[in-house]
PDB file of the backbone (N, CA, C, O) and the ligand in Angstrom, with CONECT records:
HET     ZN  A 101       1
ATOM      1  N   UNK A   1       1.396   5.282  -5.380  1.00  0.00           N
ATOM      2  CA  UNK A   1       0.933   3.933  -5.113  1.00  0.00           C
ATOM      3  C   UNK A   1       1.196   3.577  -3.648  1.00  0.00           C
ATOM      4  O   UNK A   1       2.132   4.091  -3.035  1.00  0.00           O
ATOM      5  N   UNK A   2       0.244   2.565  -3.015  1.00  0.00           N
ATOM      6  CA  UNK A   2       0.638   2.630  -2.011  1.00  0.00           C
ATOM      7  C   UNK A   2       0.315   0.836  -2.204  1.00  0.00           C
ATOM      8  O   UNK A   2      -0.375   0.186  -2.988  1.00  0.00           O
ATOM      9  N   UNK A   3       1.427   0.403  -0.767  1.00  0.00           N
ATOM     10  CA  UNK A   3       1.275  -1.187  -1.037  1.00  0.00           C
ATOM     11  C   UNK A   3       1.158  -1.577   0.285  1.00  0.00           C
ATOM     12  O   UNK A   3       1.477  -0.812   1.196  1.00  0.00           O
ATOM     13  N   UNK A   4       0.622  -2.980   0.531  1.00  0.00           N
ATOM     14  CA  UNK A   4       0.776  -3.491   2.097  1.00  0.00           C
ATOM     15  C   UNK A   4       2.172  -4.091   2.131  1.00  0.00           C
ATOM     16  O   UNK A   4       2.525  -4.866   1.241  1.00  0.00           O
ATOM     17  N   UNK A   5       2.986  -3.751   3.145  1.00  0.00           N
ATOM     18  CA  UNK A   5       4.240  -4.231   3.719  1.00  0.00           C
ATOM     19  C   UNK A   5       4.208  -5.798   4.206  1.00  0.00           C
ATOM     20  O   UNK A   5       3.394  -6.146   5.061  1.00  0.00           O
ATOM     21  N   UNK A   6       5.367  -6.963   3.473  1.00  0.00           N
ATOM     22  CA  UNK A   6       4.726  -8.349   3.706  1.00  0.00           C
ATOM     23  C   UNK A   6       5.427  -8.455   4.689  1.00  0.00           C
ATOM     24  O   UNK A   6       6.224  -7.607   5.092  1.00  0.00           O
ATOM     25  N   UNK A   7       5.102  -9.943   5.366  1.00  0.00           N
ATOM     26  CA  UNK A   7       6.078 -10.053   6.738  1.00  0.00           C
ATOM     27  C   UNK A   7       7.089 -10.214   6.499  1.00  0.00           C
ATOM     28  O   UNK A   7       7.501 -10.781   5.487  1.00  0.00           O
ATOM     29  N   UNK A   8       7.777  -9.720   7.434  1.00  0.00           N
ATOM     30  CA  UNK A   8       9.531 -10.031   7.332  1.00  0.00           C
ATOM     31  C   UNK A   8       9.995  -8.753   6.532  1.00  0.00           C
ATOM     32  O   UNK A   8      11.064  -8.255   6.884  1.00  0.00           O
ATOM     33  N   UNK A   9       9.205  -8.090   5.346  1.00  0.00           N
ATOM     34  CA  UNK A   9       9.743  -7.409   4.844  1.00  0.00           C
ATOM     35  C   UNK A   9      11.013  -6.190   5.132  1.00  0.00           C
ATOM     36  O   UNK A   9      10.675  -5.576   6.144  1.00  0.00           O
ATOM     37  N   UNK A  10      12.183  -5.708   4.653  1.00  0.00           N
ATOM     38  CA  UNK A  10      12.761  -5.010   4.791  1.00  0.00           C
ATOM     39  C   UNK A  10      13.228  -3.808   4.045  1.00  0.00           C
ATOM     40  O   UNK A  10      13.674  -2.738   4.461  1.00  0.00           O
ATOM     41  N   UNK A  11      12.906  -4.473   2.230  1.00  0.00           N
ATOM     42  CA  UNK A  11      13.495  -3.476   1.540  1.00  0.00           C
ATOM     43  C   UNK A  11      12.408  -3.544   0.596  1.00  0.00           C
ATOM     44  O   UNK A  11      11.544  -4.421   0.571  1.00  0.00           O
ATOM     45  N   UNK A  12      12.521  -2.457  -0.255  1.00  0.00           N
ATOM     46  CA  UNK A  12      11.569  -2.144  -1.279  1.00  0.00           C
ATOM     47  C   UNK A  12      11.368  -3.350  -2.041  1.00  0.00           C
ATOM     48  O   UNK A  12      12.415  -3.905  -2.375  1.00  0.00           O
ATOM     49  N   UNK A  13      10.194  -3.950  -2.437  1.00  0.00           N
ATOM     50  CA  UNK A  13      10.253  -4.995  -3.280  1.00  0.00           C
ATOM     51  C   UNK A  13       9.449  -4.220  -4.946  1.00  0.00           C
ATOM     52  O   UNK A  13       8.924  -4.972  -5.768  1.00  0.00           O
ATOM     53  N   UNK A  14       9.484  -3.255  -5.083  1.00  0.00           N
ATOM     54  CA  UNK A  14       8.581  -2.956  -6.348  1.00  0.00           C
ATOM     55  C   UNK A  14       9.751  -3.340  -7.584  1.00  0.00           C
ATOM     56  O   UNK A  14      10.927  -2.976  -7.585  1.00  0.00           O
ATOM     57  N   UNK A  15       9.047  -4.199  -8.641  1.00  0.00           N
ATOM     58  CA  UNK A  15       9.775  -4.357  -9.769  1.00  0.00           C
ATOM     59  C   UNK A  15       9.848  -2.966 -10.613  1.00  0.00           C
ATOM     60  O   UNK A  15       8.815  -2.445 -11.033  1.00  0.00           O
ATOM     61  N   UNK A  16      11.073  -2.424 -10.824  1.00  0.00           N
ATOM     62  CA  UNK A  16      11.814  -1.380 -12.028  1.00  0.00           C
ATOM     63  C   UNK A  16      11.210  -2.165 -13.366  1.00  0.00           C
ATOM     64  O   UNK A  16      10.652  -3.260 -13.433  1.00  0.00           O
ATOM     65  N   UNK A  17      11.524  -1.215 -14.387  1.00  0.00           N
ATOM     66  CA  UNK A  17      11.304  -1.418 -15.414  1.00  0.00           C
ATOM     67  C   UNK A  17      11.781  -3.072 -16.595  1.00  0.00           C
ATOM     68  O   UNK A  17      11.194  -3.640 -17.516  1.00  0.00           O
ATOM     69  N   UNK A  18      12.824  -3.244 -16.035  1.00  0.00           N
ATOM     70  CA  UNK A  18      13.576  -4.267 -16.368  1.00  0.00           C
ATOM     71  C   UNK A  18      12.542  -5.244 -15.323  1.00  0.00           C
ATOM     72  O   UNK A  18      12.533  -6.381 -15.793  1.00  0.00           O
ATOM     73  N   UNK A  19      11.898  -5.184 -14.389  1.00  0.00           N
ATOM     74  CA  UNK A  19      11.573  -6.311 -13.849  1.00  0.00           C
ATOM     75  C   UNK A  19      12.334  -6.695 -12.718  1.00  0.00           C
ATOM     76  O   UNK A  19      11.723  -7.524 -12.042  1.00  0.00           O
ATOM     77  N   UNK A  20      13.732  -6.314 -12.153  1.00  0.00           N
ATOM     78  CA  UNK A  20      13.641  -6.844 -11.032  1.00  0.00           C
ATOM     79  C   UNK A  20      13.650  -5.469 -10.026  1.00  0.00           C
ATOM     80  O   UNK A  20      13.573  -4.252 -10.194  1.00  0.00           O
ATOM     81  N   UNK A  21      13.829  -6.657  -8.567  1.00  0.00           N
ATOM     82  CA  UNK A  21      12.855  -5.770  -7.690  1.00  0.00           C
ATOM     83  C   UNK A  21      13.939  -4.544  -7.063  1.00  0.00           C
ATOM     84  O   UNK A  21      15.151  -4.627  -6.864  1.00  0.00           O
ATOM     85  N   UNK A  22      13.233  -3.680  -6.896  1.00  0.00           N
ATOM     86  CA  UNK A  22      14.009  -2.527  -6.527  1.00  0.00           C
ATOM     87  C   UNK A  22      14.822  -2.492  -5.491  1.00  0.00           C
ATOM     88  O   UNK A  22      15.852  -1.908  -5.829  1.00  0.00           O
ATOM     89  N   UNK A  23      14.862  -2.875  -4.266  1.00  0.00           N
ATOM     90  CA  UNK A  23      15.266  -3.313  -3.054  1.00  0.00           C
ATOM     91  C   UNK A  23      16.350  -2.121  -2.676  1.00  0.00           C
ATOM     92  O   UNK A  23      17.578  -2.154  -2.596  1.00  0.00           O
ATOM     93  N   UNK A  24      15.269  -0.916  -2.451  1.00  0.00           N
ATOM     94  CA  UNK A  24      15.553   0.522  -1.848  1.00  0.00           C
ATOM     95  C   UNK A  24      15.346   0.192  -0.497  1.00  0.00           C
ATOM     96  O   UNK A  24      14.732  -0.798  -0.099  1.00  0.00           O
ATOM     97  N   UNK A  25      16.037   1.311   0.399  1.00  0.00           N
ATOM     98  CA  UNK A  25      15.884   0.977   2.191  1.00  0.00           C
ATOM     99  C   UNK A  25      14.288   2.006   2.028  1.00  0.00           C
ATOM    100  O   UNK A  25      13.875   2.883   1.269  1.00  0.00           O
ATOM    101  N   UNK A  26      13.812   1.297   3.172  1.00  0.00           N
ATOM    102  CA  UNK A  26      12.538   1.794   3.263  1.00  0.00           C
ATOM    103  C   UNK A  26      12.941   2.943   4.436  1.00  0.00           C
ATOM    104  O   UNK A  26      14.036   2.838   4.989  1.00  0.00           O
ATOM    105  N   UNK A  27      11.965   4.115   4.823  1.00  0.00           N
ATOM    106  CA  UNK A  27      12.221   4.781   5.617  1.00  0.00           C
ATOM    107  C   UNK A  27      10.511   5.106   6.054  1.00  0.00           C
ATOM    108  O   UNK A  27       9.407   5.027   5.515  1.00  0.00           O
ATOM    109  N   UNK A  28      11.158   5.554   7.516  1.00  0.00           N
ATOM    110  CA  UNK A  28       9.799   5.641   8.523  1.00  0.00           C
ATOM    111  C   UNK A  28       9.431   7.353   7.572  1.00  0.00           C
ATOM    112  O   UNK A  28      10.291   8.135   7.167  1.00  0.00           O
ATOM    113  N   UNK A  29       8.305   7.466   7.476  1.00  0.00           N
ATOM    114  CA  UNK A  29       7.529   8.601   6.707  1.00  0.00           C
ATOM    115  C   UNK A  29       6.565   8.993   7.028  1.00  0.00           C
ATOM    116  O   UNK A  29       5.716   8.159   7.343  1.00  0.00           O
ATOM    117  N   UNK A  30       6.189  10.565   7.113  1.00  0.00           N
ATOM    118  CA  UNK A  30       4.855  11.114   7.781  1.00  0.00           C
ATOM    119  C   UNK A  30       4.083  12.027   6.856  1.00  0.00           C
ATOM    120  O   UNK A  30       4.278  13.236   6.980  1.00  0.00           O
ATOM    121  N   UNK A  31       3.528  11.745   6.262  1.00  0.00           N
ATOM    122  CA  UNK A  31       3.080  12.552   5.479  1.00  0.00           C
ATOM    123  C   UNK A  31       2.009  13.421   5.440  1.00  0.00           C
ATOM    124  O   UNK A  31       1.234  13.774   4.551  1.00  0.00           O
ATOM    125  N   UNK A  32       2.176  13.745   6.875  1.00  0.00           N
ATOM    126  CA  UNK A  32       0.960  14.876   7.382  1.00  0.00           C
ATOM    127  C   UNK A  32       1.745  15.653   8.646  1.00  0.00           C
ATOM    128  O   UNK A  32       1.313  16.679   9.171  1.00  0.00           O
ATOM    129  N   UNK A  33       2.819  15.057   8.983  1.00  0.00           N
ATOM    130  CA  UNK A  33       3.304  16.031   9.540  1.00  0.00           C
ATOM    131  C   UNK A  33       3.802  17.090   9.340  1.00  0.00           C
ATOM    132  O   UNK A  33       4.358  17.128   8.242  1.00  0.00           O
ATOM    133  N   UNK A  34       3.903  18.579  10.279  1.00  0.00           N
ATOM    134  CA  UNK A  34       3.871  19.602   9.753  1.00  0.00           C
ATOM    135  C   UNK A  34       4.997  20.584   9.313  1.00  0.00           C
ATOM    136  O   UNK A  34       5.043  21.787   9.058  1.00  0.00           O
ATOM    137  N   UNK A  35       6.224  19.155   9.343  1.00  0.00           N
ATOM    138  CA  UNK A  35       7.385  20.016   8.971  1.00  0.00           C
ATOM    139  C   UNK A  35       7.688  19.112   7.700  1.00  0.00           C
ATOM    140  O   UNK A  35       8.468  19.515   6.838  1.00  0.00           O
ATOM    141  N   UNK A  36       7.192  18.147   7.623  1.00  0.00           N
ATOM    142  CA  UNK A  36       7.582  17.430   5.869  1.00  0.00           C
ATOM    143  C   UNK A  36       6.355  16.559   5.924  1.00  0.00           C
ATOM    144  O   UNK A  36       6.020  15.569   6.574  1.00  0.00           O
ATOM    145  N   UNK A  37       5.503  17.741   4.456  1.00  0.00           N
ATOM    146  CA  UNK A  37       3.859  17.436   3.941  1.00  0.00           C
ATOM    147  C   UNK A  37       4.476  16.742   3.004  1.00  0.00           C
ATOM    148  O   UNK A  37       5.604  17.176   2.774  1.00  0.00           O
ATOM    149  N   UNK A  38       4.051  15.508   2.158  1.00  0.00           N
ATOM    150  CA  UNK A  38       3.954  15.134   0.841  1.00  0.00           C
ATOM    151  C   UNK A  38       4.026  15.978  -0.207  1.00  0.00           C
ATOM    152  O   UNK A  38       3.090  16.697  -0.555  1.00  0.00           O
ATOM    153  N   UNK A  39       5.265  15.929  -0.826  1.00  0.00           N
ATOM    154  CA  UNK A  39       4.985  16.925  -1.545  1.00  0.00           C
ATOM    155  C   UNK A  39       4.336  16.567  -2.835  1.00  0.00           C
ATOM    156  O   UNK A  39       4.004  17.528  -3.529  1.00  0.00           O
ATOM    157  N   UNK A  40       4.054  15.205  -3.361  1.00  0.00           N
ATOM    158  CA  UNK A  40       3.487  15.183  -4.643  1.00  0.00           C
ATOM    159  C   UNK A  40       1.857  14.918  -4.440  1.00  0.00           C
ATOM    160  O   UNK A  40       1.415  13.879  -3.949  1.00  0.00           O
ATOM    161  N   UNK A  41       1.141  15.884  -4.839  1.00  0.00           N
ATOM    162  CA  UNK A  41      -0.322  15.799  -4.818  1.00  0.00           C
ATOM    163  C   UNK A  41      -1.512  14.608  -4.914  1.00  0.00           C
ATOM    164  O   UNK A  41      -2.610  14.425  -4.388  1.00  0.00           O
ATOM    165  N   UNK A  42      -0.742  13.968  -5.800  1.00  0.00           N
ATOM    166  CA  UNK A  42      -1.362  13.105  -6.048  1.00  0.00           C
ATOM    167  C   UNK A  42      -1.464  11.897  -5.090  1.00  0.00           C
ATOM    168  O   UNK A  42      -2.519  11.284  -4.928  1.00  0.00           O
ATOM    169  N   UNK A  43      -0.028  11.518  -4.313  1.00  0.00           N
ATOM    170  CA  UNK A  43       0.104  10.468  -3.655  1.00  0.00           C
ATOM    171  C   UNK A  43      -0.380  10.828  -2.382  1.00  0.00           C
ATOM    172  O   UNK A  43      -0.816   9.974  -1.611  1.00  0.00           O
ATOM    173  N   UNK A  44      -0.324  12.444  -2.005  1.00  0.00           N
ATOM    174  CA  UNK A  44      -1.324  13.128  -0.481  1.00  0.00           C
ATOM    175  C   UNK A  44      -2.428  12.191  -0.759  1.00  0.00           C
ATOM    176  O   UNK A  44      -2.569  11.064  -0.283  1.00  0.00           O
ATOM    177  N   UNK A  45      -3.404  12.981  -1.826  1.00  0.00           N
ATOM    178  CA  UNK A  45      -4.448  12.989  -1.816  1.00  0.00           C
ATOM    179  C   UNK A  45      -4.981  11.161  -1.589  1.00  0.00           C
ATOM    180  O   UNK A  45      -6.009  10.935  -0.950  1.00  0.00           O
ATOM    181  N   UNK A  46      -4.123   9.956  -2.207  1.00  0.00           N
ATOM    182  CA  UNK A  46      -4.084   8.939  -2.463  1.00  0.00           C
ATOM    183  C   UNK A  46      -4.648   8.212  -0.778  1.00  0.00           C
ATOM    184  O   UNK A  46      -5.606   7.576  -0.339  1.00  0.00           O
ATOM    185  N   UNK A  47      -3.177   8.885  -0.210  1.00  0.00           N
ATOM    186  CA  UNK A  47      -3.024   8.718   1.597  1.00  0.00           C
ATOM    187  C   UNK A  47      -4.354   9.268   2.089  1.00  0.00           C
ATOM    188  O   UNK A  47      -5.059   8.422   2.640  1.00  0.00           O
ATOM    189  N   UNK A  48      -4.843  10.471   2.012  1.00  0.00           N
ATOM    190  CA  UNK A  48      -5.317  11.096   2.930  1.00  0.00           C
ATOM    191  C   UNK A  48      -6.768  10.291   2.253  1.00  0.00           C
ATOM    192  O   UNK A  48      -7.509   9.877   3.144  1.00  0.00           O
ATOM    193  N   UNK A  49      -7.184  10.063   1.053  1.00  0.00           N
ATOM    194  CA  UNK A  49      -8.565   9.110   1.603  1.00  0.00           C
ATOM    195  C   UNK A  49      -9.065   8.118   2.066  1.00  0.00           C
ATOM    196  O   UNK A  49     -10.177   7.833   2.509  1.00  0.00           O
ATOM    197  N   UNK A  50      -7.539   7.282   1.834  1.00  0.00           N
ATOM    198  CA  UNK A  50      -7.500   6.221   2.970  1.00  0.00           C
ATOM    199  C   UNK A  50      -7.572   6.380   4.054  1.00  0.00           C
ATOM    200  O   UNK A  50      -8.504   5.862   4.669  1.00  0.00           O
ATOM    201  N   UNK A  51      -6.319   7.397   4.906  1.00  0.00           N
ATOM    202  CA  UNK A  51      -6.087   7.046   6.010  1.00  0.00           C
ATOM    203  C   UNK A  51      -6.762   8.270   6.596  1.00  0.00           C
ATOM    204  O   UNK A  51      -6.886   8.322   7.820  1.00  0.00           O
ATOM    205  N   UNK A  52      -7.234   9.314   5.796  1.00  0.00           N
ATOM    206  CA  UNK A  52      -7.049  10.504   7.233  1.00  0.00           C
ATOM    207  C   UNK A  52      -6.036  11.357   6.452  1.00  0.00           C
ATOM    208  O   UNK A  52      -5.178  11.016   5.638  1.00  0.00           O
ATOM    209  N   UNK A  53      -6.400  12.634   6.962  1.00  0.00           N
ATOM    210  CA  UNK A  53      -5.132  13.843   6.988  1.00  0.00           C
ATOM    211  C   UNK A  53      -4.499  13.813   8.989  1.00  0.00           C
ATOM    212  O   UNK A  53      -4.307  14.832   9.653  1.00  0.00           O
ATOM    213  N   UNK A  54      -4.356  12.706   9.376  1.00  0.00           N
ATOM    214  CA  UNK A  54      -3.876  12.427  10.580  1.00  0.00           C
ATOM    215  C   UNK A  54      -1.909  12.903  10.583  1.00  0.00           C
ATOM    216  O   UNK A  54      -0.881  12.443  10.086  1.00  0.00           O
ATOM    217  N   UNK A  55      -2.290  14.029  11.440  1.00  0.00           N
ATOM    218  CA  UNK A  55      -0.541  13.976  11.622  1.00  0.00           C
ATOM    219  C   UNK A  55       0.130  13.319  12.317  1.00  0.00           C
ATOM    220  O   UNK A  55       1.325  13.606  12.387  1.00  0.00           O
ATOM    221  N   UNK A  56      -0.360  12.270  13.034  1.00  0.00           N
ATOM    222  CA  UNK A  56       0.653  11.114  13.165  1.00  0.00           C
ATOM    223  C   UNK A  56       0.714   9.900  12.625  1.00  0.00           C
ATOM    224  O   UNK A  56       1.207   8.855  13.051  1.00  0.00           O
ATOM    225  N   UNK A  57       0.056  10.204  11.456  1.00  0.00           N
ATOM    226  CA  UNK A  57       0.021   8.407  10.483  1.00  0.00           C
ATOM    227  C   UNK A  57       1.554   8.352  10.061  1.00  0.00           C
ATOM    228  O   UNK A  57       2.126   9.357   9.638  1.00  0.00           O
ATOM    229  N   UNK A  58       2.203   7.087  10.204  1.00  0.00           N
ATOM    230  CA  UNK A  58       3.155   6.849   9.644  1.00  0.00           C
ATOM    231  C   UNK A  58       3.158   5.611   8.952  1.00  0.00           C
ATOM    232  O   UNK A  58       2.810   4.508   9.373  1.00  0.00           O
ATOM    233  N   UNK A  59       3.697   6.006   7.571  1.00  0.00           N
ATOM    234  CA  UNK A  59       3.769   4.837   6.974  1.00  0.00           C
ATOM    235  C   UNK A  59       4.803   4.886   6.352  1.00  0.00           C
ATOM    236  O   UNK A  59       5.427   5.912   6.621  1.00  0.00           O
ATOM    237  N   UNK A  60       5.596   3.844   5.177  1.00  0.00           N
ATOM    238  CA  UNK A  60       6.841   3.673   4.747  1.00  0.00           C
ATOM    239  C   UNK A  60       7.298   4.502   3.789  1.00  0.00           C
ATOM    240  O   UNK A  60       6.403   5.234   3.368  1.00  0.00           O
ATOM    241  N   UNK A  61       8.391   4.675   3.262  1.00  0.00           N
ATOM    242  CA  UNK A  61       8.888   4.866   2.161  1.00  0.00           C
ATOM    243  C   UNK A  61       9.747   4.741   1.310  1.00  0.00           C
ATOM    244  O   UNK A  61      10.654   5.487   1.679  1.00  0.00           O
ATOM    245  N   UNK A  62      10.194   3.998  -0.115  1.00  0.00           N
ATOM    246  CA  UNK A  62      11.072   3.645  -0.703  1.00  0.00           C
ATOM    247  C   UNK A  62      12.258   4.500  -0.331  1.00  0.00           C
ATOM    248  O   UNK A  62      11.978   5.676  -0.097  1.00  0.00           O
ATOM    249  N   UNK A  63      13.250   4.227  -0.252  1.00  0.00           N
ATOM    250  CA  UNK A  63      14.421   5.839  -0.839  1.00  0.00           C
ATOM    251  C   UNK A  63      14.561   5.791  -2.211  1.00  0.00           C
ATOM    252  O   UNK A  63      14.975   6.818  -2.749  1.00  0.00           O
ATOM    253  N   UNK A  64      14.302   4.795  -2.929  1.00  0.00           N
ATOM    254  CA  UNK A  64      15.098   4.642  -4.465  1.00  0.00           C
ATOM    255  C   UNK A  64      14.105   5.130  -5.042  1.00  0.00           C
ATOM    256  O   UNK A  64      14.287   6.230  -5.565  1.00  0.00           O
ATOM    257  N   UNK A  65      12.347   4.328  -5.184  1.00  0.00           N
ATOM    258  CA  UNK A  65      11.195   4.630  -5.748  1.00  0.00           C
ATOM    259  C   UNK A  65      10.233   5.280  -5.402  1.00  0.00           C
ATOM    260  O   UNK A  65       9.267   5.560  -6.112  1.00  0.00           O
ATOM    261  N   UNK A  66      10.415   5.599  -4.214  1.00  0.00           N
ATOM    262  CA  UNK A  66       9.497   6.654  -3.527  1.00  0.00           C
ATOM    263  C   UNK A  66       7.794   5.565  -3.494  1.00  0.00           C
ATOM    264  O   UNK A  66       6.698   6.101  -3.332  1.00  0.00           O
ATOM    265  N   UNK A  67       7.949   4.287  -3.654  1.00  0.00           N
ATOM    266  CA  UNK A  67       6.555   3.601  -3.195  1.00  0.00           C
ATOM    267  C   UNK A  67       5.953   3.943  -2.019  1.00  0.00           C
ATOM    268  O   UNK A  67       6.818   4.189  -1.178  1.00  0.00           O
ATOM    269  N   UNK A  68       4.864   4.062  -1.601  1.00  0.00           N
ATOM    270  CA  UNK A  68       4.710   3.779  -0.134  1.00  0.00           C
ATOM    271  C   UNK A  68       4.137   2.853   0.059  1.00  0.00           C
ATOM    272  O   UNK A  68       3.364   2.399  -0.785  1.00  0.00           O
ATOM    273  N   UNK A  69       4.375   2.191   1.432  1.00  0.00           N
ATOM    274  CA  UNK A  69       3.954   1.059   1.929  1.00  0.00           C
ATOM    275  C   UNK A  69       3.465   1.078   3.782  1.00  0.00           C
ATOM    276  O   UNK A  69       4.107   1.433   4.771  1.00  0.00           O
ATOM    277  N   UNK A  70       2.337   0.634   3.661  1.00  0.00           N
ATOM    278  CA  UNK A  70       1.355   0.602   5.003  1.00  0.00           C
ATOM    279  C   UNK A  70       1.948  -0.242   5.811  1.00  0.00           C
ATOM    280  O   UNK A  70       2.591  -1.190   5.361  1.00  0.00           O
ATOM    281  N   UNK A  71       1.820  -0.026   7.056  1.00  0.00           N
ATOM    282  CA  UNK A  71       2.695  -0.846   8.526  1.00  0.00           C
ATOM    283  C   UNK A  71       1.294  -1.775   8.524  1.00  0.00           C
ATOM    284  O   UNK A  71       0.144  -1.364   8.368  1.00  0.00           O
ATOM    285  N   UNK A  72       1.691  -2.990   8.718  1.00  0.00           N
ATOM    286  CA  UNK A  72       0.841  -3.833   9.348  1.00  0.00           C
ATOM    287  C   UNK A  72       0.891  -3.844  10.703  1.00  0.00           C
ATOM    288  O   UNK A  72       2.064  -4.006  11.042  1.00  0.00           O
ATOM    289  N   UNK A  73       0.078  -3.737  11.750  1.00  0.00           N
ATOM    290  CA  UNK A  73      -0.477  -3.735  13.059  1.00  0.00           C
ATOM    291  C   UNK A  73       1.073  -4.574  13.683  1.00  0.00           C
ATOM    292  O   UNK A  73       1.730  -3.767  14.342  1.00  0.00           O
ATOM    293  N   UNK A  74       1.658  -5.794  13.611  1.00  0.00           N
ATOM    294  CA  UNK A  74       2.498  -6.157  14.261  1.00  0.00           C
ATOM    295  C   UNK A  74       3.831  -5.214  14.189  1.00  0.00           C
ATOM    296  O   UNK A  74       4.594  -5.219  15.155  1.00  0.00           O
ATOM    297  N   UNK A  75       4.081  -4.501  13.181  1.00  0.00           N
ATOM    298  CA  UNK A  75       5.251  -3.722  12.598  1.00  0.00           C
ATOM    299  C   UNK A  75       5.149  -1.790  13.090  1.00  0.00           C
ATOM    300  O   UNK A  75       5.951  -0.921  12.746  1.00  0.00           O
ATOM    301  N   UNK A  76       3.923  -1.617  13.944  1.00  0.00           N
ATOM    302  CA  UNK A  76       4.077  -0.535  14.159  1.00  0.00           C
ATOM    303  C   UNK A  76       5.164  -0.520  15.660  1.00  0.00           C
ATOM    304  O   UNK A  76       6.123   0.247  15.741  1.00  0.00           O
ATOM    305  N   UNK A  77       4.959  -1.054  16.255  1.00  0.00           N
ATOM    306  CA  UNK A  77       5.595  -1.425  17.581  1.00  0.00           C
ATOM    307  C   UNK A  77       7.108  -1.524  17.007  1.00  0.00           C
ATOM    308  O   UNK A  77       7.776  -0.736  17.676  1.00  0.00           O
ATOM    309  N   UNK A  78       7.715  -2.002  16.290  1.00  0.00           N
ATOM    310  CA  UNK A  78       8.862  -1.995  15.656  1.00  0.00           C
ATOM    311  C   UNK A  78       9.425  -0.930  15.148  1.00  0.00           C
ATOM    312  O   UNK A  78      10.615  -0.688  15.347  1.00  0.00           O
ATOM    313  N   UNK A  79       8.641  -0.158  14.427  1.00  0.00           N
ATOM    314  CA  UNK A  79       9.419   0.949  13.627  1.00  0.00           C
ATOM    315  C   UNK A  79       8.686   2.631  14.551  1.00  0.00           C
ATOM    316  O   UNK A  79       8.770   3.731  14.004  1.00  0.00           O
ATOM    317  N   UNK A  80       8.074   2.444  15.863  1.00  0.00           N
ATOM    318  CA  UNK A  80       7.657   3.014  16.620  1.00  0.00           C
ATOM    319  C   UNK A  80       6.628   3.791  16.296  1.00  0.00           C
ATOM    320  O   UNK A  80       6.089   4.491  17.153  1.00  0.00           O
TER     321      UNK A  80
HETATM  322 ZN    ZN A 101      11.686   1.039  -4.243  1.00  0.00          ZN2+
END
Protein backbone atom coordinates (compact mmCIF):
# COMPACT_ATOMS: atom_id res chain seq x y z
CA UNK A 1 0.00 0.00 0.00
CA UNK A 2 1.17 3.12 -0.57
CA UNK A 3 -0.22 6.45 1.13
CA UNK A 4 0.28 10.32 0.72
CA UNK A 5 2.40 11.67 3.70
CA UNK A 6 0.11 14.54 5.62
CA UNK A 7 1.69 17.75 6.69
CA UNK A 8 3.58 17.84 9.64
CA UNK A 9 3.58 14.22 9.51
CA UNK A 10 6.29 12.20 11.38
CA UNK A 11 5.35 8.78 12.30
CA UNK A 12 3.44 6.04 10.79
CA UNK A 13 -0.20 6.79 11.13
CA UNK A 14 -1.74 3.35 9.66
CA UNK A 15 -4.37 1.85 12.08
CA UNK A 16 -3.22 -2.02 13.42
CA UNK A 17 -5.73 -4.31 13.81
CA UNK A 18 -7.13 -3.16 17.12
CA UNK A 19 -7.53 0.23 15.42
CA UNK A 20 -5.08 2.39 16.77
CA UNK A 21 -2.52 4.03 14.84
CA UNK A 22 0.72 2.43 14.43
CA UNK A 23 3.11 5.30 14.98
CA UNK A 24 6.37 3.39 13.56
CA UNK A 25 9.50 5.85 12.69
CA UNK A 26 9.28 6.32 9.12
CA UNK A 27 12.54 5.87 7.18
CA UNK A 28 13.98 7.50 3.97
CA UNK A 29 13.58 4.34 1.32
CA UNK A 30 14.68 3.54 -2.25
CA UNK A 31 13.25 1.07 -3.79
CA UNK A 32 15.03 0.94 -7.01
CA UNK A 33 18.18 1.41 -5.85
CA UNK A 34 20.73 -1.03 -6.67
CA UNK A 35 21.95 -2.19 -3.46
CA UNK A 36 18.39 -2.53 -1.58
CA UNK A 37 15.51 -3.54 -4.46
CA UNK A 38 12.07 -4.08 -2.77
CA UNK A 39 11.99 -7.11 -1.89
CA UNK A 40 8.22 -7.90 -1.85
CA UNK A 41 6.85 -8.12 -5.45
CA UNK A 42 3.94 -6.97 -5.12
CA UNK A 43 4.58 -3.55 -3.45
CA UNK A 44 7.72 -3.10 -6.48
CA UNK A 45 5.40 -3.65 -8.91
CA UNK A 46 2.67 -1.26 -6.97
CA UNK A 47 5.72 1.64 -6.94
CA UNK A 48 7.07 1.08 -10.19
CA UNK A 49 3.59 1.86 -12.07
CA UNK A 50 3.22 4.77 -10.42
CA UNK A 51 6.36 6.18 -10.20
CA UNK A 52 8.86 4.66 -12.61
CA UNK A 53 11.54 1.94 -12.02
CA UNK A 54 13.63 5.34 -11.28
CA UNK A 55 16.69 4.67 -9.09
CA UNK A 56 16.51 7.67 -7.37
CA UNK A 57 12.80 7.78 -6.31
CA UNK A 58 12.63 8.02 -2.72
CA UNK A 59 9.88 7.53 -0.78
CA UNK A 60 8.99 6.53 2.95
CA UNK A 61 8.85 3.70 5.01
CA UNK A 62 7.12 2.37 8.13
CA UNK A 63 9.78 0.41 10.39
CA UNK A 64 6.91 -1.32 12.33
CA UNK A 65 4.37 -1.86 9.14
CA UNK A 66 6.37 -1.60 6.34
CA UNK A 67 3.49 1.07 4.70
CA UNK A 68 4.86 3.24 2.21
CA UNK A 69 4.28 6.68 1.99
CA UNK A 70 4.96 9.39 -0.95
CA UNK A 71 7.02 12.75 -0.10
CA UNK A 72 4.97 15.62 -0.90
CA UNK A 73 6.96 18.25 -3.05
CA UNK A 74 7.57 20.55 0.20
CA UNK A 75 9.11 17.41 2.22
CA UNK A 76 11.58 16.34 -0.37
CA UNK A 77 13.99 19.22 0.46
CA UNK A 78 13.75 17.99 4.09
CA UNK A 79 14.40 14.43 4.04
CA UNK A 80 16.91 15.21 0.97
ZN1 LIG B 1 3.42 1.70 10.50
Amino acid sequence: MIKDLLPRQVVCNERNAKGKPCHGKLKRYYPFAGYYNEPDKTLRQEIESEFGKKKTLVLLKCEECAVVFRLPGELKVKFG
